[in-house]
N, C-alpha and C positions, 0 to 999 in steps of 0.2 A: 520877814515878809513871806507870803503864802503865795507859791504862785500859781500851782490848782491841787485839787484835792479829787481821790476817784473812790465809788462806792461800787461794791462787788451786788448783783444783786438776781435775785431769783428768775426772773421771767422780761428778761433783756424787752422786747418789745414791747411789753405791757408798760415796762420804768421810764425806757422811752419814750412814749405818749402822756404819762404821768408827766414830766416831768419837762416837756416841749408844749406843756399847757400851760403846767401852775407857773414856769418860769416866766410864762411870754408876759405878766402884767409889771414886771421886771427890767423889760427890755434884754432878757436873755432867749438866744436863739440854740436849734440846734447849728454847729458851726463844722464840725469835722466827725466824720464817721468811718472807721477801718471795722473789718471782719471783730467783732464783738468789741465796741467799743464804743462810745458817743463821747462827743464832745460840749458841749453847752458852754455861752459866753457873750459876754458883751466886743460892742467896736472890732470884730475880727477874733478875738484871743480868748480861745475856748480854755476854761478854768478849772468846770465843774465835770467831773466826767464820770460813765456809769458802766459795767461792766458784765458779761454773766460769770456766776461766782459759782458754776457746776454747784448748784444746790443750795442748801440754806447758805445765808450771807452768816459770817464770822462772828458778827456780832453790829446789834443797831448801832447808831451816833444820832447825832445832834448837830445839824449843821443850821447857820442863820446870813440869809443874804441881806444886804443894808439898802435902804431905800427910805421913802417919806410917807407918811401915815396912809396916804392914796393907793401907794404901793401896795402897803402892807394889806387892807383892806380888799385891796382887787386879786393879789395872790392868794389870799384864805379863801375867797369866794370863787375863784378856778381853780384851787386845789383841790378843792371838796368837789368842785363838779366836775373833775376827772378822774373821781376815786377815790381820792384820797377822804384818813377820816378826822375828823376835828380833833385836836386838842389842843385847843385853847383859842378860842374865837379873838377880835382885833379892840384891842383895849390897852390903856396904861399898866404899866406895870412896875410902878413905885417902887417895890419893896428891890429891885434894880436899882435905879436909880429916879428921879422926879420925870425924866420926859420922854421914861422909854415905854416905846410904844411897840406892839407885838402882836405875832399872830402865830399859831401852829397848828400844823397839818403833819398827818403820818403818813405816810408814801406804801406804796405796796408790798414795802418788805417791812414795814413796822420803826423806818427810820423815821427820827421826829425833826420836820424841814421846820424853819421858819424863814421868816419877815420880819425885819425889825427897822424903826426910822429910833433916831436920838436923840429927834428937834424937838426942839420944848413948843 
């Protein structure tokens, strides 16, 4: 089990506002904040966290929060309207599995976020 994951990333303040938008149709908030550091999380227990990485980041990822097709749908459409750029608008995604449902956004360092529900 995973219990948070942190991305290194170019322009601290800018990732933070990224990503205290596209999160919030999630139910994830920002939650704990130290001298270059964010926390983001649900119920208290910040998971996802962002950091500045003194310059280009190491290398993109791929990270996918879970939620339900509404989810997925409201996080594409705040992620884009906080910057972020499409790729891949909110649709099935079969060749997954039959009832995965998806969405992707690239964040300001060129990471590729998504949304994802798994209900049929």
């Amino acid at each position: 089990m995973i219990d948070h994951i942190g991305l290194k990333v170019r322009d601290f303040e800018a990732s933070k506002r990224f990503y205290a938008a596209a999160l919030a149709p999630l139910g994830y908030t920002l939650l704990m904040e130290f001298p270059g550091a964010a926390g983001f999380g649900l119920n208290g227990k910040p998971d996802f966290w962002i950091g500045p990485g003194g310059g280009e980041p190491i290398a993109t990822v791929h990270i996918a929060f879970a939620t339900d097709h509404a989810g997925v749908d409201a996080f594409h459409a705040a992620a884009l309207a906080a910057g972020g750029k499409d790729n891949g608008a909110p649709g099935l995604r079969p060749m997954y599995h039959p009832a995965y449902y998806g969405a992707f956004a690239l964040d300001p360092d060129g990471n590729n976020v998504e949304a994802v529900s798994h209900q049929g």
